[in-house]
N, C-alpha and C positions, 0 to 999 in steps of 0.2 A: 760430233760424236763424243762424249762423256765416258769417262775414265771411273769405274768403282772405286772404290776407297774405303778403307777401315784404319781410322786414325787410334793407335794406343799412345797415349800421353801422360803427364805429371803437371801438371798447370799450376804455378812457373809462369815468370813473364815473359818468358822466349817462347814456351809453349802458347800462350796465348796469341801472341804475333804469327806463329806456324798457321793455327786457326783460321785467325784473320785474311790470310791470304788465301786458304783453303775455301773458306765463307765466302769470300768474292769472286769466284771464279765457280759458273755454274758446272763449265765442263768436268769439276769433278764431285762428281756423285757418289756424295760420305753418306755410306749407310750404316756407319756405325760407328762411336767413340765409345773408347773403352776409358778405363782410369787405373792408374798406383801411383803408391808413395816415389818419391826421389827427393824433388825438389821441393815440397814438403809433403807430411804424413797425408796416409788415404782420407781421411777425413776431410782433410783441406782439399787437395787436391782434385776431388769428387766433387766439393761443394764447388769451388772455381768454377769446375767444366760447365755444372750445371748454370752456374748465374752468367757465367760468360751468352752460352749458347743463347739464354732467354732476351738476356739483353739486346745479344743479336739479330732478336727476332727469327729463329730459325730453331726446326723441328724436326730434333734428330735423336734418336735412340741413344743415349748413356747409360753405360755399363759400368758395375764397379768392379774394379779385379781385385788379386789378390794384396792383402795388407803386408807383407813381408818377403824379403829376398829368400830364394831355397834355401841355403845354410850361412849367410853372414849377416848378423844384426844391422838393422837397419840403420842408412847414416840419412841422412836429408841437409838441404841446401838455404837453408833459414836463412842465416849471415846474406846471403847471395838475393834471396828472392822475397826476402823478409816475412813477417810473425804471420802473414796470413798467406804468400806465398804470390803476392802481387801488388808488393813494395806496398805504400803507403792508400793506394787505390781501393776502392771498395764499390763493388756492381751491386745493385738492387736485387731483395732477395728474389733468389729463382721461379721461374713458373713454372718450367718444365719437372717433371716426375723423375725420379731414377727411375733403370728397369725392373722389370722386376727378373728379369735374364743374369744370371752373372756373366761376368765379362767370359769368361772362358765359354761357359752355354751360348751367348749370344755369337759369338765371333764363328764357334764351330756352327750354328746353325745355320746364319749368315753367308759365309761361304759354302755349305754345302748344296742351298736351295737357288745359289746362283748359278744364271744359265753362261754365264762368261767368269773369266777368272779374274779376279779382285787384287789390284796393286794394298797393300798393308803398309802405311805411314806410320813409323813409331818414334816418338822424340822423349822418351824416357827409358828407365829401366827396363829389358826385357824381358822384366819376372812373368808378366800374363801369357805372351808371345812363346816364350820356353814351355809352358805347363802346357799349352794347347796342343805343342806339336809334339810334347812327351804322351798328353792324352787321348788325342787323335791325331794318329801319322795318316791317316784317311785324307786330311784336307791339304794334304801339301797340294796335290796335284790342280787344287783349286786357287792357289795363289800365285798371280805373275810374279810375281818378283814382291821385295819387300826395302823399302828405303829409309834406309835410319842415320838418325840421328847419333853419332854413339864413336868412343875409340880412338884416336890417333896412332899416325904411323913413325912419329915423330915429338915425343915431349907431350905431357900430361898437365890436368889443372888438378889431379888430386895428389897424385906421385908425379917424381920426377917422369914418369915413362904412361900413365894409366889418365882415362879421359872419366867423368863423375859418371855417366852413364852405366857405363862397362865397369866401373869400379863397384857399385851399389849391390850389381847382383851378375859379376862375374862367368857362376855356371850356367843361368839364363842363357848370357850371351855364346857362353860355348855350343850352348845345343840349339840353339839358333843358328850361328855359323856355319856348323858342320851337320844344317839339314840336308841339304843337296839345295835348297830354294833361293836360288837367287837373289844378291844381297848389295845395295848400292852405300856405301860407307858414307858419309856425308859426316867426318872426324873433327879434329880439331884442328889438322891439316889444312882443309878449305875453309870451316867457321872461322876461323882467325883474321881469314882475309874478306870475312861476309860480313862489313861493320857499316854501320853510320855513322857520318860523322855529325858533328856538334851542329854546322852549317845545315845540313839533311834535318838536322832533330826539328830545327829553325822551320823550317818548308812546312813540316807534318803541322806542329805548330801554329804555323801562319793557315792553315785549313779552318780552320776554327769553331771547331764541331765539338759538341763534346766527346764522341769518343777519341778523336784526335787527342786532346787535352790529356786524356783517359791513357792515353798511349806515350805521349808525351811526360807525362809524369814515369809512368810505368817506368819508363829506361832511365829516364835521371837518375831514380834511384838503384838499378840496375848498374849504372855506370861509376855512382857515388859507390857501390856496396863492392864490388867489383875491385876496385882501387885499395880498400881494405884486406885483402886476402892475400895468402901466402904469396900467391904464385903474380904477384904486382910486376907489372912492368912499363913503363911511360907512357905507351901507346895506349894503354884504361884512361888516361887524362883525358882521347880527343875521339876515340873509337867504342862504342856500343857493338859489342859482338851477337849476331841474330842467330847463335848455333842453330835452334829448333828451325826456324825459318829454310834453311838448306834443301832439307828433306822431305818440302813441299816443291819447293821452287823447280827441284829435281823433276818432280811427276810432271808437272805442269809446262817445264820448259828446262829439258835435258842436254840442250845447245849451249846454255849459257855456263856449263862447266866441265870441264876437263878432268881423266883421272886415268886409274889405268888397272887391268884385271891382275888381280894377285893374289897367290894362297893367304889365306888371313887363319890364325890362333888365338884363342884366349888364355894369357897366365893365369891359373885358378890359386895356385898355392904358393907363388915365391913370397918370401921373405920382404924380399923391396920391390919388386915387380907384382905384385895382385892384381889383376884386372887389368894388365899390358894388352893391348893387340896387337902380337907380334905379325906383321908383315913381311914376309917375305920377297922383296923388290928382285933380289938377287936370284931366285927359285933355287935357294940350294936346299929346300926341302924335297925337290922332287914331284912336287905333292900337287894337285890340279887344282887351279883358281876357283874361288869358292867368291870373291869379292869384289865387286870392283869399287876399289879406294879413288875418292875423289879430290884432289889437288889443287883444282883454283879455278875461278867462278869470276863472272865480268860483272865485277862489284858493281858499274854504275849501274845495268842495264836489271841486276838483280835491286839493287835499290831504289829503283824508276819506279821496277814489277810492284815492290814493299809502299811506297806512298800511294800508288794508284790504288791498292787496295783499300787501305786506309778513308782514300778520298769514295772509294764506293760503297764502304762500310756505313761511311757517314750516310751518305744520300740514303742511305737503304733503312738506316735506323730512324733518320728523321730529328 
């Protein structure tokens, strides 16, 4: 039995890897990738999804969303994910077409003319995701649940307290949160602990495909760019963290992580807090679980999941 899916993404090396795992696993049936800015501008980000997909040999509908957060100027993740948004790598140009759907037309039509309701993977900003459910509150009823990528409950990578997803475009993620739709947090809380290590890099590596290689490069420099940034801490020397990865692995195989339901907020306006997701663990809001935050994840068994795909990617590409 096959699981619907509607991937919105930022592509991004992590997002790429999300793909990858997505792509090797038939049971989930992506009908449709959307795109925006984060991890870098719509332009890239769009161009990625599509040379990626082509490369992959696979034929799936690409949407472009919107170019800009509701009300905070756009920031992007260059430094992190470099000038074209996948480190040093570069995929053969694309053959697949953009839609001619925008993201927002497509996803609403998508869900609408489905006979079952469609899980929503999103491992970027949820500027498209917020504009669809402000401009048709019609399709909630169409979406199982929605699994993101996105927030911490616990310590940020862009503030002390705020995760870059939920930071990028803050009111998105409020009017997301507080649809009533079902919402599986995959934060920095668990990404942290979703890593490879240097030995793991070695394995993928030792496949010796070109996309492996493609892959392999990809995170070196993830891991080398990583180490550079404010928020450095020792554990960048020996761990590649696979945030986007999470929030596939989730749909696919929800055994291998642990979390727990909790009112979830987004800080729109503090001073030092912007783009916080406050958590609620303690329920002194009173207020009914809207989230459920996820905690930790059976690293090997999730990065077993991450090579095998890899290893099928290859055989599939040739």
């Amino acid at each position: 039995m096959t699981i619907p899916v509607i991937i919105d993404c930022d592509p991004g090396i992590d997002d790429v890897m999300a793909l990858t795992l997505a792509f090797a696993h038939p049971e989930l049936d992506i009908k449709l990738i959307t795109t925006e800015p984060g991890n870098q501008t719509q332009e890239k980000t769009i161009y990625n999804a599509l040379a990626f997909t082509s490369y992959m040999k696979k034929d799936i509908e690409i949407a472009r969303g919107l170019d800009n957060p509701f009300f905070r100027k756009l920031e992007i993740a260059d430094e992190v994910h470099g000038e074209n948004g996948l480190g040093d790598v570069q995929f053969p140009k694309p053959t697949i077409k953009l839609s001619e759907r925008t993201a927002i037309q497509a996803m609403k039509e998508t869900l609408i003319s489905s006979e079952e309701q469609i899980v929503l993977i999103a491992t970027g900003p949820l500027t498209n995701i917020g504009a669809l459910l402000l401009a048709h509150p019609e399709v909630k009823s169409k979406i199982k649940y929605i699994s993101y990528m996105g927030g911490a409950a616990v310590g940020g990578n862009m503030t002390p307290t705020s995760e870059f997803n939920v930071y990028v475009d803050p009111h998105a993620a409020e009017i997301v949160f507080q649809s009533g739709i079902p919402i599986v947090m995959s934060g920095l809380d668990v990404t942290h602990k979703a890593y490879v290590t240097l030995e793991e890099l070695n394995q993928i590596e030792a496949i010796d495909s070109d996309f492996a290689l493609k892959v392999v490069n990809m995170l070196r420099f993830y891991i080398h760019a990583a180490k550079q940034t404010a928020f450095h801490s020792p554990d960048f020397e020996s761990r590649i963290r696979l945030h986007d990865l999470c929030a596939v692995s989730y749909v696919l195989t929800p055994e291998l992580f642990d979390g727990d339901d909790c009112y979830v907020a987004v800080e729109l306006e503090g001073k030092l807090t912007a783009g916080t997701t406050v958590v609620d663990y303690a329920q002194q809001s009173g207020l009914p679980h809207n989230v459920k935050v996820l905690h930790t994840v059976d690293r090997e068994k999730f990065v077993e999941q991450f090579i095998n795909a890899v290893k099928i990617m290859s055989r599939q590409i040739g």
